[in-house]
KELUMKE-838508 format. One record per atom (N, C-alpha, C): y negated, x negated, z negated. Coordinates in steps of 0.001 Angstrom, whole numbers, plus 500000, padded with zeros to 6 digits. Atoms other than C-alpha are relative to their C-alpha. Example, Ala and Ser with C-alpha at 12.3 -4.5 7.8 and 13.67 -1.06 7.14 Angstrom:
% KELUMKE-838508
501190499110500000
504500487700492200
498800499100500000
501190500820500060
501060486330492860
498910500770499270
//
This chain:
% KELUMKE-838508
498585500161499649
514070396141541075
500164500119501506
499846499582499008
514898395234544485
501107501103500363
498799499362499094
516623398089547086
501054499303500212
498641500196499250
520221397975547609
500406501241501111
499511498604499269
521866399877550355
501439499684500673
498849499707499548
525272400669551362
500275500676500912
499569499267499217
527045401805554488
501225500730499776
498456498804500278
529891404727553845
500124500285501633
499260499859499113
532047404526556719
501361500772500101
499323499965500084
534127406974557446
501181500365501566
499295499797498376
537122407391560741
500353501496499615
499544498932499409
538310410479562297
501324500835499041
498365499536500681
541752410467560189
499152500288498391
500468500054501219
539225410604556779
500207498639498927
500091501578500637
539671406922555660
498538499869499404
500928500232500412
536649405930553758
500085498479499947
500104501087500732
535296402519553176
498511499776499841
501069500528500240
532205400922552064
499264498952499798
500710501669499798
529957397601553163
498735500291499697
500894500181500273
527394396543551514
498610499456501137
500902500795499314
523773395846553389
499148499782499629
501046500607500937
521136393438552693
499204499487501615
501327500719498801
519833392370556773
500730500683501338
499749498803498530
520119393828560211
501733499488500013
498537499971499760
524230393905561362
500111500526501656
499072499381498877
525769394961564409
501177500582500545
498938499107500319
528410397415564712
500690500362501096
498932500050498636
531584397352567457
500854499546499509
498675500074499733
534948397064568656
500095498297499543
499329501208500002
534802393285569179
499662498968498636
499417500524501819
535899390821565939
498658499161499779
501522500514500179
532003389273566558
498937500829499465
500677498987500813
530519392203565062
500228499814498371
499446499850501254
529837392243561668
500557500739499306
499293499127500742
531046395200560880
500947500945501649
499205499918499179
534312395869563312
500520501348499464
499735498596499878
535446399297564435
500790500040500869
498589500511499001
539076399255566006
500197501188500960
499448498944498984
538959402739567824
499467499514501236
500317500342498588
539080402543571485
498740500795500613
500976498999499772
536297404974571465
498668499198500446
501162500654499914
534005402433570381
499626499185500795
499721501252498515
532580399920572919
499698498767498891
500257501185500906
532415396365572054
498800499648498989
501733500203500830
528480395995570913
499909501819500431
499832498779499674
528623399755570231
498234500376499412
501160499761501031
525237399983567303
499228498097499375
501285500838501025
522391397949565641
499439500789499349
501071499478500805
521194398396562568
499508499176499401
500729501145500321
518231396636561645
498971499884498792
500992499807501575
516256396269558193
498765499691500461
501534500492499738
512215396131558917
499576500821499616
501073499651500339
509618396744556668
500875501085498925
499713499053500100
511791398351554449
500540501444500398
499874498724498756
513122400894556856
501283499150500834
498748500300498959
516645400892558684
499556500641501194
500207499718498223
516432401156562520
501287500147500576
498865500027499111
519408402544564228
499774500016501079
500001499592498368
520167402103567884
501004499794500902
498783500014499417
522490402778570168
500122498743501703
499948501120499399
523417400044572481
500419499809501441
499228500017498692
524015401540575455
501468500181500766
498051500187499652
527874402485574943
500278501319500755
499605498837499013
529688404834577143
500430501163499410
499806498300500697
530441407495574494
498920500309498821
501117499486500659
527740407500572812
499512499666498495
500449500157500819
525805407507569471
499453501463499744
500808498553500049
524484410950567795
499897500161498731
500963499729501195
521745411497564949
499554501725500042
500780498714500280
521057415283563853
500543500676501236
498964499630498830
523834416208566865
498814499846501336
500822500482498465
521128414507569583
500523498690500343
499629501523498607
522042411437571908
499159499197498964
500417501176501297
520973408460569416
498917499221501280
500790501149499010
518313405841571370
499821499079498940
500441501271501286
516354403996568336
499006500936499210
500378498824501310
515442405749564993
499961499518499107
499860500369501433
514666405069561941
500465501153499431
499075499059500734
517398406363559693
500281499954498587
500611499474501354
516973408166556655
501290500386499086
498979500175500811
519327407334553798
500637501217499906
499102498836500348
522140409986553284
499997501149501331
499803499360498620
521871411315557027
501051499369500959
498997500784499430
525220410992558986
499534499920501326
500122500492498517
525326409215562193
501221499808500931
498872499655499550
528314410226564603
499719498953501018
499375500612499089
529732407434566643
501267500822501127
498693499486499201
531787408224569736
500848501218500189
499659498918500520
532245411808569386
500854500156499254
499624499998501267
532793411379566027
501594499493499367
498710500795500261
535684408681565890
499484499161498597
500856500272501444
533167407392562772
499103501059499699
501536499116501033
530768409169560531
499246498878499413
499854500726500481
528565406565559388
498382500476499172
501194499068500795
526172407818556428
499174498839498950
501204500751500760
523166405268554938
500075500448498694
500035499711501056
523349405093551428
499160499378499385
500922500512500458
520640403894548994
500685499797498386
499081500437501445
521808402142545190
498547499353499482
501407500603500718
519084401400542894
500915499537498682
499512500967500823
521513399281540628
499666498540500112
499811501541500469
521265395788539357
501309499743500885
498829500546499679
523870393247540486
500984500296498814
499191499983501561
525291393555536894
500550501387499877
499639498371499893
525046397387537290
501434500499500851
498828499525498955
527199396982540545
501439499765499420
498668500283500400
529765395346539154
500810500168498610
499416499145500886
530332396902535681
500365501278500807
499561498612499666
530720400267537966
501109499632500775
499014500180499526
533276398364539959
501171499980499594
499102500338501279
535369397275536855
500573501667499485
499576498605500707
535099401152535505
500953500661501124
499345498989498886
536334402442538988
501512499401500060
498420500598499986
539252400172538989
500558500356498555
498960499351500790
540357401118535367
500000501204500053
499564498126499892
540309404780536366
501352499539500391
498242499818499679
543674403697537858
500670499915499009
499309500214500637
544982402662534651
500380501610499062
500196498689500720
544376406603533365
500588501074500877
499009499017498809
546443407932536611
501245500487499666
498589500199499980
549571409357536643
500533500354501770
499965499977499035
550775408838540255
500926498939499973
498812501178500036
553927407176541445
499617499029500713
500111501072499704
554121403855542518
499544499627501211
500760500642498666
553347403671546410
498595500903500070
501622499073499705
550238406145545621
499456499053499400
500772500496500892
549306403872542961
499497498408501065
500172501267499305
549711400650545648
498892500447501059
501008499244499056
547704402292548089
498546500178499645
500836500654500869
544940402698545794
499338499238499718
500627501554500424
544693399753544612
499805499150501074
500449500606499169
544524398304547911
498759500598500807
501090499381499376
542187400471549298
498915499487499206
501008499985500907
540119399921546203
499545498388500263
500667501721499642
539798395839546929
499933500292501266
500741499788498255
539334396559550838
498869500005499724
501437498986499415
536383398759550008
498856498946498717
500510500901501007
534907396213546891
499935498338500489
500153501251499480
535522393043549406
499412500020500796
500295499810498838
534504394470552258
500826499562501007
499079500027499000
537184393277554054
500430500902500635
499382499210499238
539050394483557185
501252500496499863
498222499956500375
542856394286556363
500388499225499048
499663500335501313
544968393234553518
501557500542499976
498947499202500133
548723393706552238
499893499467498688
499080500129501097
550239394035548949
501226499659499517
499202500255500355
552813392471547998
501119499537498299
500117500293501753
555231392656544493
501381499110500574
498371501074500230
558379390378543683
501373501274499209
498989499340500211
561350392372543751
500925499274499804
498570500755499636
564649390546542943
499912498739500278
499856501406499549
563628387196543390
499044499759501205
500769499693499140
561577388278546546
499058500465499830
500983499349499716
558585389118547831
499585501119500595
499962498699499093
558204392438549671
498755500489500247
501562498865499133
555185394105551535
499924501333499532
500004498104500526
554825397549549713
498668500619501003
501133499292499291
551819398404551404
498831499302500758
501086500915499644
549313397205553927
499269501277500708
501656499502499007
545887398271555809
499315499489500858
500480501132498861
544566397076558989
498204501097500142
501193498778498865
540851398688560258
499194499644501263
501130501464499025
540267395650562414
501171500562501204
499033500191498985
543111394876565253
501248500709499496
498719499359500219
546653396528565082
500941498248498950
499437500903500912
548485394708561928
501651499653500119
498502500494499571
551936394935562963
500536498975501130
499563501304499227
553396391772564380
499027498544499206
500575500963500505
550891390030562732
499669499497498690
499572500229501277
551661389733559268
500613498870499671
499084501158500364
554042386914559611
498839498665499905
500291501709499710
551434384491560861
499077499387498604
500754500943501459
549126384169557244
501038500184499126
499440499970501099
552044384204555241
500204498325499278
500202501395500330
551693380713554486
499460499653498753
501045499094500607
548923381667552870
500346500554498547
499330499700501217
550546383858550694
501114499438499299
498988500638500385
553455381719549735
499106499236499125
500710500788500809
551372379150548361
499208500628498776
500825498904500650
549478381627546190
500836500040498552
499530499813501069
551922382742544426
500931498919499634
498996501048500628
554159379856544061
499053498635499260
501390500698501048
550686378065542545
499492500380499122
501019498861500350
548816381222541417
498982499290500120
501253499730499746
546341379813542496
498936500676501160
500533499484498891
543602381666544174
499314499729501631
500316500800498843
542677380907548008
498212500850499806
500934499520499891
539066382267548388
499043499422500735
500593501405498830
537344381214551755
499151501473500634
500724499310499585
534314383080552639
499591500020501505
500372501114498747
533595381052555432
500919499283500770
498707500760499148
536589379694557364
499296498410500648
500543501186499423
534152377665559191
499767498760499376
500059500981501219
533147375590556300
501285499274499684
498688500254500325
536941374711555646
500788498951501137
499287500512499309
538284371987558186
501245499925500645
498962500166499684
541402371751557467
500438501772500257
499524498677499338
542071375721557986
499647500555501107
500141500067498557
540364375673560967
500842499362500712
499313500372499286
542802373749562117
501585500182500063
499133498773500043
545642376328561233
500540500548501341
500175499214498661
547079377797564744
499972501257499873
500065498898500473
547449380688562521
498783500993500160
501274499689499429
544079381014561974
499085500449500601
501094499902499145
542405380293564946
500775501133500738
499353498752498969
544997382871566950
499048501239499364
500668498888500711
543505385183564492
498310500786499973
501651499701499137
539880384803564966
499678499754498211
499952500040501270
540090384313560691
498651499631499436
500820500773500652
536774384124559144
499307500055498401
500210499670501593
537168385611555417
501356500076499712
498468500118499624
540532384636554191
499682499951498100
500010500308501682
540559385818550044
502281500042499301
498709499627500730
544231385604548543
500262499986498589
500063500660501248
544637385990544672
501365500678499730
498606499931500933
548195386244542421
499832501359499404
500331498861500649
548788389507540516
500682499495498842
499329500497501411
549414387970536792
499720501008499073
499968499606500934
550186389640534414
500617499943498293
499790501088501640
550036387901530563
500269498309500557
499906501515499637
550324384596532983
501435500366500867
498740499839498856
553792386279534647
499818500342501090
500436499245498477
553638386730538408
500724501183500108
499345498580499726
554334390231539735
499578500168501521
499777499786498144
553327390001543451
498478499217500519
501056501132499075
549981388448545789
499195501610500362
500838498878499188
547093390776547077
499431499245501036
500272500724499071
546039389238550279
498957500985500981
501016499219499102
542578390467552236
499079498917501182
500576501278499403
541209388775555021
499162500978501356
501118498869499525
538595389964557720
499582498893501216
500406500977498724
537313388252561581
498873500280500046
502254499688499951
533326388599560388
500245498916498528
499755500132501480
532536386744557301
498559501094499900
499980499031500457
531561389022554553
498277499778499974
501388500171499824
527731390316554717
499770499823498905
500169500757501266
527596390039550842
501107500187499162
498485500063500812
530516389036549123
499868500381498569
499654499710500894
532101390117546028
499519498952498966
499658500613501333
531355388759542496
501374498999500012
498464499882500410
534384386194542401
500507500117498291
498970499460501615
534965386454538237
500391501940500218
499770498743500264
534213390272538829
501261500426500955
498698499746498890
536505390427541653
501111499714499208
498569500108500838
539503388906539543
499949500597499134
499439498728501536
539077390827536580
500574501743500614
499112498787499374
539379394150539258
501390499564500317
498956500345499546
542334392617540565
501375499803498952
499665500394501213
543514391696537269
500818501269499310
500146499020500300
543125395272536307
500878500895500896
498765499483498739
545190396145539520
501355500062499510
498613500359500282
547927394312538340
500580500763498798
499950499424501205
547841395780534858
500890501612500980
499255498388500027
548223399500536513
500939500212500973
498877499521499331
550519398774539238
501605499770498866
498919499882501378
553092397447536308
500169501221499152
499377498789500325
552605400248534510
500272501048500287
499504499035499452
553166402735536643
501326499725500388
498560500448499830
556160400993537733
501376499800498447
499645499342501048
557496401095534291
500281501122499240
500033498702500354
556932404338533865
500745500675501042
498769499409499363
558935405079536976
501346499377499605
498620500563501005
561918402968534931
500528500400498892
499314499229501523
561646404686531869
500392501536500839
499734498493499551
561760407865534012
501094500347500627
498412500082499686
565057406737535772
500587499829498643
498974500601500644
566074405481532729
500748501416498761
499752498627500312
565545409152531153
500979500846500467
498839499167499601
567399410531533726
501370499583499634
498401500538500417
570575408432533274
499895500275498905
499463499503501591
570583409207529320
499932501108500527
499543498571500327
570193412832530178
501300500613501126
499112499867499040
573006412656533112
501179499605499114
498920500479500490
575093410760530720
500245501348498610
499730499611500955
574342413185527578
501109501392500594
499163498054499425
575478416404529919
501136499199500229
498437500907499255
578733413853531412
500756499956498432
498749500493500889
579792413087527899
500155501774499064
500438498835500718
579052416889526136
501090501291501031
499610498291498844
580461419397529392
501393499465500980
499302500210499002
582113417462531978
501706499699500180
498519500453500571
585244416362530256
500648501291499826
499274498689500139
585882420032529496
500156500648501346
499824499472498579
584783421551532892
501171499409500970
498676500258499123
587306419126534518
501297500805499376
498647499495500454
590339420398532320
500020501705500437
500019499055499588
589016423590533535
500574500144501229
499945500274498388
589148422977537116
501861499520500014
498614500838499420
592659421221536543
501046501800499862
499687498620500849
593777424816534664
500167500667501944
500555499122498828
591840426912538082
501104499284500891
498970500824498571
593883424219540613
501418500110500140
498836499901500164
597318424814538773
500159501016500734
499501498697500025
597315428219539023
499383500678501428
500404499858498473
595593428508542567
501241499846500691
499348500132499576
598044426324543915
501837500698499788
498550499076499840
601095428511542742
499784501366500531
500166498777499253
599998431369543884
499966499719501314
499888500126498572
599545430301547105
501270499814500755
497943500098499612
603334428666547093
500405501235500000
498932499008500441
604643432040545934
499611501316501043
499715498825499070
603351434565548829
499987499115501131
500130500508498286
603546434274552497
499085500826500809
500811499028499655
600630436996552639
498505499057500333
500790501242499161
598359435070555111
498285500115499632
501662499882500270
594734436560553733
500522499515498596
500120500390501389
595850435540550037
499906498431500285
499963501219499757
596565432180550979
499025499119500692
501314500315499354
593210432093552806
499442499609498591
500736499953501201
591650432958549579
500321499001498722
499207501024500716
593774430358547873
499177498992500596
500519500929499301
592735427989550165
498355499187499370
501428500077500554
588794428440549482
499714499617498240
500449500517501152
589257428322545798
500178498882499778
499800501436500247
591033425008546050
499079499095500526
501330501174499672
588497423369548267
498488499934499173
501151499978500626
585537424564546027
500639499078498768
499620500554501081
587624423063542959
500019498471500114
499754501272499456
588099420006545103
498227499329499835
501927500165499956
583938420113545377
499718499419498608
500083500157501739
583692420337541791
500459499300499530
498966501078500768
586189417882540676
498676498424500607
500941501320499376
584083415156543159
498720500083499103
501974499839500253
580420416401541725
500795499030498251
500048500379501306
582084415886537928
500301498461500002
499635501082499791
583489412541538851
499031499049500641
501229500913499420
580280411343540799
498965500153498500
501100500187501632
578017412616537059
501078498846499178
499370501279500660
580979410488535337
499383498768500410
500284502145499641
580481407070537346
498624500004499805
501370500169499957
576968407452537712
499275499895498449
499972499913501939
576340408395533617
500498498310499035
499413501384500600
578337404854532884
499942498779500475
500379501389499210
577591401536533448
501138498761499466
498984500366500281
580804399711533760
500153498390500125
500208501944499465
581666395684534017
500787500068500410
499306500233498855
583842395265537040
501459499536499666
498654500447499530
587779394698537334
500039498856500224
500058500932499326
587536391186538530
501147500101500969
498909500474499486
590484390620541273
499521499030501172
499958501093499068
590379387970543967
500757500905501745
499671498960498710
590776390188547517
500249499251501081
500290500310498865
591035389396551091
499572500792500583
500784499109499447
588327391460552715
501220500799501200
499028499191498202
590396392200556496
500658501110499480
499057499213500035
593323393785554763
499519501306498796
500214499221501403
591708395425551638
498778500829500994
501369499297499299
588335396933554281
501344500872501055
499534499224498955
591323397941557078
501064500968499459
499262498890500784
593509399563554557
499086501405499637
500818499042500604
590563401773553437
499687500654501599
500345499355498157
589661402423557575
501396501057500287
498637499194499133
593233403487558418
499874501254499787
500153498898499917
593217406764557070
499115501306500799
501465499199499292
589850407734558482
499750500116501297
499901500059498656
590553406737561997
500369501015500640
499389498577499343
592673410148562940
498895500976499623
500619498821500504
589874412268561294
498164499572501015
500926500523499184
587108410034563155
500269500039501723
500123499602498850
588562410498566495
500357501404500408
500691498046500074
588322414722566064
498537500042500272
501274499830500248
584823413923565532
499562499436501279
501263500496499011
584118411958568678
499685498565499727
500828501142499983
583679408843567197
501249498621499975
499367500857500066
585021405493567161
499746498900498964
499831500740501120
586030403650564246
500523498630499898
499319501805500108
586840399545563875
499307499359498999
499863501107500839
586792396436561807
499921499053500839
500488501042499205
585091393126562917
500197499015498534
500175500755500569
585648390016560786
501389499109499687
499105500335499810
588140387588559915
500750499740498653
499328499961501633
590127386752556564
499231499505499393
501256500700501401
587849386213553256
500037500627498627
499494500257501581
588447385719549906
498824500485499086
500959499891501241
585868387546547205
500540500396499021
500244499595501227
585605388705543936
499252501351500393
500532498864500166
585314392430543150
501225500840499918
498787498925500827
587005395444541412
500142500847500937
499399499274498848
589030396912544283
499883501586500152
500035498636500234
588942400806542771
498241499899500261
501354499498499992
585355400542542155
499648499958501403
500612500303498842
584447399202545298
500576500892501578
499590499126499538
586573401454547260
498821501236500331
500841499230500460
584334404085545911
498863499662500949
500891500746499305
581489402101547761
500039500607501953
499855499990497730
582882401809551872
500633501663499919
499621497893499616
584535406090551224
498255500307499978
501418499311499853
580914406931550617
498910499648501447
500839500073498960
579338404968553185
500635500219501535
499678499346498785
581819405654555645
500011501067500100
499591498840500269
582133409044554707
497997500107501079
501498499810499980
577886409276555444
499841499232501731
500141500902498834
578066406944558772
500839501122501105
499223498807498782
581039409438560651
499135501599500039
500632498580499794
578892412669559715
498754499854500583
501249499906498693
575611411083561481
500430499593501322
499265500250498029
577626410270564705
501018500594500430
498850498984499388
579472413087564995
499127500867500868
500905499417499232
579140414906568042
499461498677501322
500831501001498851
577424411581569469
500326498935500951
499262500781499693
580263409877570738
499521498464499784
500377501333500298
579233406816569029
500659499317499127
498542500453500968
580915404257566623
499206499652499007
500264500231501148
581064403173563795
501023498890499450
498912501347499867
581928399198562785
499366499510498766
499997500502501086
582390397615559686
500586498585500325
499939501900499231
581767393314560079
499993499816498450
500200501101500906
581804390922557186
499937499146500469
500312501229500283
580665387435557171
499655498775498863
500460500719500841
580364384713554862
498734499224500638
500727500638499938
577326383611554324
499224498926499023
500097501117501268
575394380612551758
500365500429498938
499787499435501268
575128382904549171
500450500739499640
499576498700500117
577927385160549065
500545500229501673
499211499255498454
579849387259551546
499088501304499931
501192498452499654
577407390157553797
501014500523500679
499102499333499102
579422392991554678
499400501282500194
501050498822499254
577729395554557286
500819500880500404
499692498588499290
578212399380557956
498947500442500904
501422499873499078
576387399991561024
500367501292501039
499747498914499446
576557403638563048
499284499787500910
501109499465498564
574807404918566363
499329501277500037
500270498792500224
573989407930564266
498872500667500522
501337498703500048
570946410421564117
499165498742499655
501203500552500857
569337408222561820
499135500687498915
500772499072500881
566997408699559299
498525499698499461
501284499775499787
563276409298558721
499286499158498890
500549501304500803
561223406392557219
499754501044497833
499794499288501226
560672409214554398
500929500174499616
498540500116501259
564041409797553041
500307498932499951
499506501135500765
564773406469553510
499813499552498461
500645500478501464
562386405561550378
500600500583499067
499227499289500771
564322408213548694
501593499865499631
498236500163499356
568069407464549943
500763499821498486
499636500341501049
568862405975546827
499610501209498360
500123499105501421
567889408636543920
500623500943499771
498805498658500121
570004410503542210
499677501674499905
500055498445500172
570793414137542725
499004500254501610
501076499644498807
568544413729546561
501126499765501142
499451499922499168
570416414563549357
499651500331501349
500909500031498361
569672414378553478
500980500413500536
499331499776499047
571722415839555962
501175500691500109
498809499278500245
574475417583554350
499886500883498851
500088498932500345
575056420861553741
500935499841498438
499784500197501651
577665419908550309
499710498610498933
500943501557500461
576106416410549586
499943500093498111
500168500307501238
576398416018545933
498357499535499163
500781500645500476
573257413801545644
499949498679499804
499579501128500661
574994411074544154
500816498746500423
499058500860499714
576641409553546270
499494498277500751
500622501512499840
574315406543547493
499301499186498566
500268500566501458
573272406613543854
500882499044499421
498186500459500761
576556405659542663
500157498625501136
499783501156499628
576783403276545404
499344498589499892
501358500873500684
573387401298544586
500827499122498965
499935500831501521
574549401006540811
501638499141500454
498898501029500392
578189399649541569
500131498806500530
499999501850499704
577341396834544070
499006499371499151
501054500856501069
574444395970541220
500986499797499228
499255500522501178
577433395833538910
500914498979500533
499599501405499449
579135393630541075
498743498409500331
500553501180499861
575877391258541109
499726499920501284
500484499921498572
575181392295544525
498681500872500454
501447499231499631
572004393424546550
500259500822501305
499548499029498894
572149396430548956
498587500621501021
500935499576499105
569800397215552178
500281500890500830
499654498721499091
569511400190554284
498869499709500856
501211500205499352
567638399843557208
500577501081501125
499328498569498603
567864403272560097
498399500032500482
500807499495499365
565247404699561763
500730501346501105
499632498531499257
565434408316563758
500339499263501022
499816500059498607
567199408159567021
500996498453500144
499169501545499757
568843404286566080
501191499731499023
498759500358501041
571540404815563944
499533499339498578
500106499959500719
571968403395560607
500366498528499792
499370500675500614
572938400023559113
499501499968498426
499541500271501060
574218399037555555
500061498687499390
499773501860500113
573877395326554377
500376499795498574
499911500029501159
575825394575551275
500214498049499857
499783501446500544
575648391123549749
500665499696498950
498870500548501063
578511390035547448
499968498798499598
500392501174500281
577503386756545179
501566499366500237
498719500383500155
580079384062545471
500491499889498323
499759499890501591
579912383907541399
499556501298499222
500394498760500403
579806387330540606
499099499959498334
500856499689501009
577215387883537280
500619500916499154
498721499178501124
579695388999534333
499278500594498623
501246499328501089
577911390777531255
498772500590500043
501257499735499794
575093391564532741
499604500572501003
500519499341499049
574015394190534506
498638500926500512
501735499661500222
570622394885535816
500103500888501050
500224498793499406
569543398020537617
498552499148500927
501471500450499212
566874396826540492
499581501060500290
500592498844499527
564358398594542031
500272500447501382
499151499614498609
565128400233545371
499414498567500603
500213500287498968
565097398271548544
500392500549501263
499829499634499108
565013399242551575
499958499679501396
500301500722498721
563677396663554319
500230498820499387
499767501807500143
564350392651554672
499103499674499374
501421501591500274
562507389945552975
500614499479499834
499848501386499331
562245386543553417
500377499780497822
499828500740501421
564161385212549883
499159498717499892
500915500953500020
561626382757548696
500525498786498642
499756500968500710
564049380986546287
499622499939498420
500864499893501600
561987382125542999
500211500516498994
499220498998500678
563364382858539591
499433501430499908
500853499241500103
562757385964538545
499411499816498880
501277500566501314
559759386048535868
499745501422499326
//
């Protein structure tokens, strides 16, 4: 049985990956190396390692930070499987591995490692993560994103670069991926060079592109999103492609069900939000109305200035309480909309007016941008909607003398109407959260519920809702209102939270 041997690579931050070797390689910064190493540590032609006679030969290539075997200055060595070799004071670890498997061997153990995911329980962006890591390190590729179909869209849940910096440069193979999934069929180009017409891509060649795999994530024949891996070396020994799609295959399988299983687990919570709303809450309010009567007469009936304090406090806690039972109500019920026929200006500046005297206490400045427009939508409910998000927009820009402007526009599909602050902002982590009920950021009596509640009622209006902030840049709000609102039918999406490019596609 011939030797196999593997390189376990790992960086500074504890990333792991693993390339297969079968003949000498060369190991550096620049995208002509076969095996590319993006820290600035490394120099361009940083290592050689060379197969003779049976026997790996490391050597260091002369770089300015170095190479180090057994913590000595590296020169040229033969290196002895399962002994690490510190690049660059130790911006890699890179440890010789030896595999006395079959080809058949390799890739039944590949298949088993990928259905360990299906035996996880781990929420959904651990599970994407994962699974992309897991085809990185089984392609040998450099970078890769994931992408599922949310809503008609496509969305980026998760990507990995280990080559060049990946941000900014995502847009240019999406081409790539479009075609993919709007074919399913798979792209699989080992060799760029071999390929004419993609050599002649400007995409491409900007890229330096010379392993370009893209396959569909089907599942029973339905699409559910694209895995896309691509790499500026081609690959020293490529993947199995049947074995490769059946992992991939197997991907798809466990990112669905984990994602399912975070649906039944919302969907748990709403029955058990609704069983306590219909069982307690109806009574606790008549309580509260009882506590509010008899607060507020007492307070009319002295002029004794500490009772009337104490009056005071119970009514605003009752006031607390009345909101929390009334946010488990809406939220617990899933209602079908009022229809009325509005004019945004007067029905958005009627809801502003009040808030303007309480917004310039705070420091901030409050307006309305847009001009007269005609939609569809249940005026109470939706109310409910711009109090919450204005309510949430004046408490991060208080203090910051900043404003706060509410625009509408019609646009093809529907009227977009934006709440946009100069707030605090907020931290790419709660964003992902923003939306779940009972999770609250920034305020000390925050209910929980109150972006919850706003989610589900523009979904019951048939509308899609984006939050996009970041620390230090304020906040915007993007609501999209169909022009034919969606009557009977109301579907609960999954969060969003950043743009994508609508690609026009039913959903499946």
């Amino acid at each position: 049985m011939a030797q196999r041997y593997q390189l376990l690579i790992r960086d500074r931050h504890g990333f792991e990956r693993t390339v297969p070797l079968s003949r000498s390689v060369t190991v550096g910064r620049q995208s002509l190396c076969d095996v590319v190493l993006s820290d600035n540590m490394i120099s361009r032609n940083h290592l050689r390692l060379e197969l003779k006679d049976d026997t790996w030969w490391a050597e260091d290539l002369q770089t300015t930070h170095g190479s180090f075997y057994l913590d000595k200055p590296l020169g040229r060595i033969a290196w002895e499987p399962g002994a690490p070799l510190l690049l660059a004071d130790g911006a890699y670890t890179l440890t010789l591995l030896r595999t006395d498997h079959s080809s058949s061997e390799i890739h039944l153990q590949a298949i088993l490692e990928a259905a360990q995911l299906l035996a996880q329980e781990v929420d959904l962006e651990d599970m994407l993560e994962q699974s992309l890591d897991r085809l990185l390190s089984i392609s040998g590729t450099d970078r890769g994103f994931l992408m599922l179909l949310e809503d008609g869209e496509l969305a980026c849940r998760v990507q990995r670069n280990l080559g060049e910096e990946l941000e900014g440069q995502i847009q240019l193979s999406m081409s790539s991926v479009h075609k993919v999934f709007e074919t399913g069929d798979p792209i699989w180009i080992l060799n760029v060079a071999e390929d004419g017409h993609l050599l002649s891509q400007h995409s491409i060649q900007r890229l330096e592109l010379k392993t370009i795999l893209c396959l569909p994530l089907l599942l029973q024949g339905r699409r559910i999103g694209v895995v896309y891996l691509d790499s500026r070396r081609p690959i020293i020994e490529p993947p199995d492609r049947p074995t490769f799609e059946a992992i991939v295959a197997l991907c798809a399988i466990a990112i669905e069900r984990t994602r399912l299983s975070e649906e039944n687990l919302r969907s748990h919570v709403l029955a058990t939000v609704g069983q306590v709303a219909s069982s307690i809450v109806h009574d606790f309010k008549n309580g509260l109305f009882v506590l509010r009567g008899h607060a507020d007469l007492l307070e009319l009936s002295t002029e004794d200035g500490k009772v009337r304090h104490h009056c005071r406090k119970i009514l605003d806690c009752v006031d607390r309480l009345t909101l929390l039972s009334q946010d488990v109500l809406d939220f617990a019920k899933v209602r079908e909309p009022r229809w009325e026929t509005v004019d945004l200006r007067p029905f958005l500046e009627a809801i502003i007016e009040p808030l303007v005297p309480r917004a310039a206490e705070m420091g901030v400045s409050l307006r309305t941008e847009g001009d007269s427009c005609l939609v569809k939508l249940d005026p109470a409910r939706f109310t409910r909607v711009m109090e919450n998000l204005l309510a949430n927009a004046l408490d991060a820009t208080v203090d910051l003398s900043g404003e706060v402007v509410v625009t509408w526009v019609q646009v093809t599909s529907g009227v977009r109407i934006c709440v946009k602050d100069q707030g605090r902002g907020i931290p790419k982590r709660v964003v992902k959260r923003i939306f779940e009920p009972f999770f609250s950021y920034g305020k000390k009596k925050g209910t929980g519920l109150g972006m919850a509640t706003v989610k589900k009622i523009v979904e019951e209006h048939g509308g899609t809702l984006e939050f996009i902030s970041e620390e230090g840049q304020g906040t915007e709000v993007l609501i999209l209102l169909p022009d034919h609102p969606i009557s009977g039918a109301i579907a609960i999406s999954d969060e969003s939270t950043g743009e994508h490019r609508n690609l026009g596609i039913p959903r499946v």
